[in-house]
Every structure is written in C-alpha cells, then in structure tokens.
N, C-alpha and C positions, 0 to 999 in steps of 0.2 A: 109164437108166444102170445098168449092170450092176452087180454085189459086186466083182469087179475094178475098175473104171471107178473106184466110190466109193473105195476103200481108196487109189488112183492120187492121186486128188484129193486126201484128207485129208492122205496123207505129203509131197503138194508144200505145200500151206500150212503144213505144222506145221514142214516146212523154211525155208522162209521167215519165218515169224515167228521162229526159232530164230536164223537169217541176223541180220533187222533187230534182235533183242536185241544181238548181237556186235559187229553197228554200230553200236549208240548207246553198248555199254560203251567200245568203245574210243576212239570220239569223246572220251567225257566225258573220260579217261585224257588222251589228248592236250592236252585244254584243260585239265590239273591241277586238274580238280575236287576240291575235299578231300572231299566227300562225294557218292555218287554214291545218285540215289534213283530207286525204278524209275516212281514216282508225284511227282515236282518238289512242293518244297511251295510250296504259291499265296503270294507275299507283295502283304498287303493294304493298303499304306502305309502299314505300321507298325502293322497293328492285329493285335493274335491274341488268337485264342480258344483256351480248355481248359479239356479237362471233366475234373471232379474235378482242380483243380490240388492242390497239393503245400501252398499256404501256407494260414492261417488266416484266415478272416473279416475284410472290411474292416474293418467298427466293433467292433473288440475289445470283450472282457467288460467290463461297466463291474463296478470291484471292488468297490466298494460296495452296488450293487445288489442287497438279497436276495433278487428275483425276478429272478437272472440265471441262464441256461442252463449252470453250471458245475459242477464236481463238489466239494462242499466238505461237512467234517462238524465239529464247533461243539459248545461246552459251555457250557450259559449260564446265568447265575446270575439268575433276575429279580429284582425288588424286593422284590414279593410271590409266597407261591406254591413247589412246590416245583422244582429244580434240573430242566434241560431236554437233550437231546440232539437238534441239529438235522443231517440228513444229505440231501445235495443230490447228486443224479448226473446229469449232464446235458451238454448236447455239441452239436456244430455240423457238419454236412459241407456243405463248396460243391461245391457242382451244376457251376455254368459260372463262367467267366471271361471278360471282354475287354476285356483292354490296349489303348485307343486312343492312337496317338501318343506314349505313354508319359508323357504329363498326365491323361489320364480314364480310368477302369478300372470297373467293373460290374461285381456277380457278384449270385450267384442262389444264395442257402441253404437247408437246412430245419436245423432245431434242435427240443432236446426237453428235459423236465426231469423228474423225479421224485422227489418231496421227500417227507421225515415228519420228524414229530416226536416225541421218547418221552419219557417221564418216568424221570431219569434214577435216582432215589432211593430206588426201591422193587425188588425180588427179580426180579417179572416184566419190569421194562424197561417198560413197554404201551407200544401204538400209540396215542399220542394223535389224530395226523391225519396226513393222504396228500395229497398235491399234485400232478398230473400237468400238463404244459402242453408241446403240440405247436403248429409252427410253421411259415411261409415267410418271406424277407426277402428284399429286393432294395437294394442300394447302390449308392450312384454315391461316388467318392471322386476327387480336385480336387486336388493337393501335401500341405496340411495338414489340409482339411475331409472331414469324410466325413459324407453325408447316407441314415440307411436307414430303409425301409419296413418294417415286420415287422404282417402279420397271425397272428394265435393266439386258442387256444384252449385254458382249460384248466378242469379239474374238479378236485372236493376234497370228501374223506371223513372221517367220523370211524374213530378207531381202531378195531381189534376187541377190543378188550379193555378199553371202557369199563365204568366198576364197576356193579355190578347196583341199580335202585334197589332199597328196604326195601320201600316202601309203595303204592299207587296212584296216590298223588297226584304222588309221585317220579317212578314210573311217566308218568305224562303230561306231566309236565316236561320227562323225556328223550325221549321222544315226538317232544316237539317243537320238541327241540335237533334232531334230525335232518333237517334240510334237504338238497336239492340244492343244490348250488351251481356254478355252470357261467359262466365268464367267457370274452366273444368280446369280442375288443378286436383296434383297428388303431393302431400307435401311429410316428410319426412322430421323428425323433430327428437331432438334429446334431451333430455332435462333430470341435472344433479340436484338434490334437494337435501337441506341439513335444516337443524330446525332453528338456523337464525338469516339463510344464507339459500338462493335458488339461481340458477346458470344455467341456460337453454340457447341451443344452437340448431340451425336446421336449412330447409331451402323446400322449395315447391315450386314446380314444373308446373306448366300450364301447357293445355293441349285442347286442340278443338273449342276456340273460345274465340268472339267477336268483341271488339273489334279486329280487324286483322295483326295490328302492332301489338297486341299485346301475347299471339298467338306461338307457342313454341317459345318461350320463354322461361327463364330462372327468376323466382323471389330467392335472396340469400333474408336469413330470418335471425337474429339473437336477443338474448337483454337479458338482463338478472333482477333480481327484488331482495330487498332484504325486511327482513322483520324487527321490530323493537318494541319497547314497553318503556311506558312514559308513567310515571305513579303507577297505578293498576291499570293503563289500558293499552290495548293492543295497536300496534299504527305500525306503518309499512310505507314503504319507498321503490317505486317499482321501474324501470327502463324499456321497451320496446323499440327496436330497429329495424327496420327492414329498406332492403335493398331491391331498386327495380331493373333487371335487364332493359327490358320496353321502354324507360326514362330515362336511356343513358345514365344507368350505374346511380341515377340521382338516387335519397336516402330519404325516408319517413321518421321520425323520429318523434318519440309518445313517452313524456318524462311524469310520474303520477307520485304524488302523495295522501296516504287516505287513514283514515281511523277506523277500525273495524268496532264492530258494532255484536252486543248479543254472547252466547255464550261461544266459548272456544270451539267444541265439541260438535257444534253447529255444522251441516256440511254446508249448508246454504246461509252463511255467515255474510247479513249485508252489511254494504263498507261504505263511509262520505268518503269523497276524495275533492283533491286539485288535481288540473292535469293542464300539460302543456303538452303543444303539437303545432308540426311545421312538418310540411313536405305534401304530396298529393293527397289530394281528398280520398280518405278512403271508400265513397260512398262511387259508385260503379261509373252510375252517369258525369261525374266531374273526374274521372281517374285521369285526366291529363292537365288538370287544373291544381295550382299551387295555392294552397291555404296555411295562415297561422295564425293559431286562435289561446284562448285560457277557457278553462270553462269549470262549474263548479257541477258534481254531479253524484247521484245514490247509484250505488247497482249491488245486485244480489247474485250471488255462485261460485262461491269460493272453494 
C-alpha cells in the first residue's frame, strides 16, 4: 500500500470514529442523560472504590492516647523533676476506600509520628528525647464498630543537648544510658462509637524490638471518651489504659479533658485540653521510668 493508499485509509477511520462519537453524544442527549461520560462508570452493586478519598481514617485518633499519630504540643508539670515541653506532629493519609453496600467500608492507610520532649525551664530549651513511628492500617468498619489492624515501627533518641558528665565514672553511666531502642509492634483494636459515647479495646504484640525486655511481649490496650455540650460548645472527657507485659502487668493511665474548638464538620477539629498521667514514660528512651505529671495542651486530628 502506497503513502497515498495509507493517508486514504487513516482519514476514513478517524472519520468514522469522529462519526460514531456524534452518535453516542447525541443518543445519550436524546435519552436526557444528566451526565454524559465518554468511559460509563462501571456500577458494582453498590460498591465503590476511591483512592485518596476526601474523608478521614475509619478509627479516629483515640484522644487520649499519647502514642497517637496526632499533632499536639503540651506543657507539663510532673511530680518530681523539672517542668516539660511535649510536641507531637503526626498525621494519617488513606490510600483506598471501599463502600460495600453502604454497611461495610474498608480502607487502607499509612500514618507517622514524630515526637520530643524538652525541658522546659532552663535558657537552652534541650532535646531531651525524639520519638519517630511509622506505619500501615487496614479497617473494616460495620454501622457503629470499627475494627483496625495497624502494623508499626518506631525508634527513639536521646536529645543532643544532654548535659556533659564531670568525671569518668559519669561518663560510663551515660554511656550506658544510651541505648537503641526500636519497637515493631502489630496491634489489633476495636472501637464502638454512638454519638455521645466511644469504647475501644485491643492489645499489640511486639516483635523483633530492642531493648531485649521488651521483646515478644503483649500491650493489653482500652478506654472510652464520652462527649458533651456545655451552652453551645463541644467538650469531651476521654480515658486511655494500657497495660505492659515487660513492666510486670504495671498500667499507664492517661485521664483527659478538653474543649473542642472550630466547626463540628471539621475532620481536623483542634481541641484545648487537661490531661493527667501516671505510669511509664511513653517517650522510648525512659520506657522503664515512672513519671506523673498534669500538663495543659493544644492538638489537632480529631
């Protein structure tokens, strides 16, 4: 076939496909399509999928949780010891979606945290320690239940601006304050929600994680929050527990009250709170250290 012949050939088919476009627009026209789409969207009986939808995480932040993926910064008085500065940045994007039936829904997240703590009392501020934890989750969510998977992994540093020892012997002390600490945990979680009223139960396993004690180990996990309205504003009451295998069975306990802030609708609805807490630091490098503290603080990720 000749450079003619072919050029003959291209311009009747691109005629034709230009043809059959005019005929399905007009078709669809006639049948008062309200939408006319050149790819029909496939419906699945009622199932749909989307990636990076628009809304927030099935199992919301639990707010009392201090090892939650949220961004909150905190001033806290402890017992003993001097005044603290806690700052938490951290955040959630969903991957996938799928609305089955409009009863079951799944999605597929990653989430990340990056936490320090300073000393809040002194000129330079120091880094007392750093917290990192990265993550995936998977949820199935049922009317009011929502059940998610989340495996993670996170590490923890001392600050840089730990004070210099005097002597030798100091010297080998802080030595050997300086540990790795590396936590791999899978952690299982259920959470019933009504809209005055939330109840969550759960436990994560820890595996392949340093120090050695803490290794092969059960966190048991619960606490409820409830909601209320005071004149026109929103305020909330929240509990966190958790249980350590590694501490002999010892308990963390994270008692919070806060005023939400902003409009209802808001997903990322920031809240003041109080919060009280007693039991180990959650912060990696003092995880075998007893602290109780109050502290007053902003965080946003509701």
């Amino acid at each position: 076939m000749g450079e003619t012949g072919m050029r003959n050939r291209t311009w009747r088919t691109l005629r034709t496909g230009v043809l059959a476009l005019l005929v399905t627009v007009a078709a669809a026209t006639a049948r008062g399509d309200d939408e006319f789409r050149l790819f029909p969207k496939v419906e699945r009986r009622g199932e749909k999928v989307q990636l990076f939808p628009d809304d927030d995480r099935l199992l919301k932040p639990l707010l009392a949780d201090p090892e939650e993926a949220q961004t909150r910064v905190s001033y806290g008085f402890p017992s003993h010891g001097e005044h603290v500065m806690d700052a938490t940045f951290g955040g959630n994007v969903v991957i996938l979606r799928w609305e089955i039936e409009r009863e079951h829904i799944l999605d597929l997240s990653v989430r990340g945290r990056a936490g320090g703590r300073f000393e809040a009392t002194t000129e330079s501020f120091p880094l007392l320690a750093a917290d990192f934890m990265g993550g995936a989750a998977f949820a199935w969510q049922y009317e009011e239940d929502t059940v998610e998977l989340l495996a993670s992994i996170e590490s923890s540093h001392l600050g840089d601006e730990a004070p210099e020892p005097l002597d030798q012997e100091e010297a080998a002390e802080a030595e050997a304050e300086r540990f790795d600490y590396d936590r791999r945990a899978v952690r299982l979680l259920w959470s019933h929600d009504t809209d005055e009223w939330r109840l969550y139960a759960g436990g994560s396993f820890l595996f392949d994680s340093d120090p050695e004690p803490i290794n092969q180990s059960v966190v048991i996990h619960g606490g409820l929050e409830y909601y209320f309205v005071l004149g026109d504003q929103d305020f909330y009451a929240a509990l966190d527990v958790q249980v350590f295998e590694y501490d002999d069975w010892n308990t963390n306990v994270t008692a919070q009250v806060g005023w939400f802030l902003g409009p209802v609708y808001h997903q990322a609805r920031p809240r003041l709170f109080l919060e009280a807490f007693t039991g180990h630091s959650p912060f990696g490098q003092f995880w075998d250290e007893s602290e109780t503290f109050f502290s007053v603080g902003l965080a946003i990720g509701f």
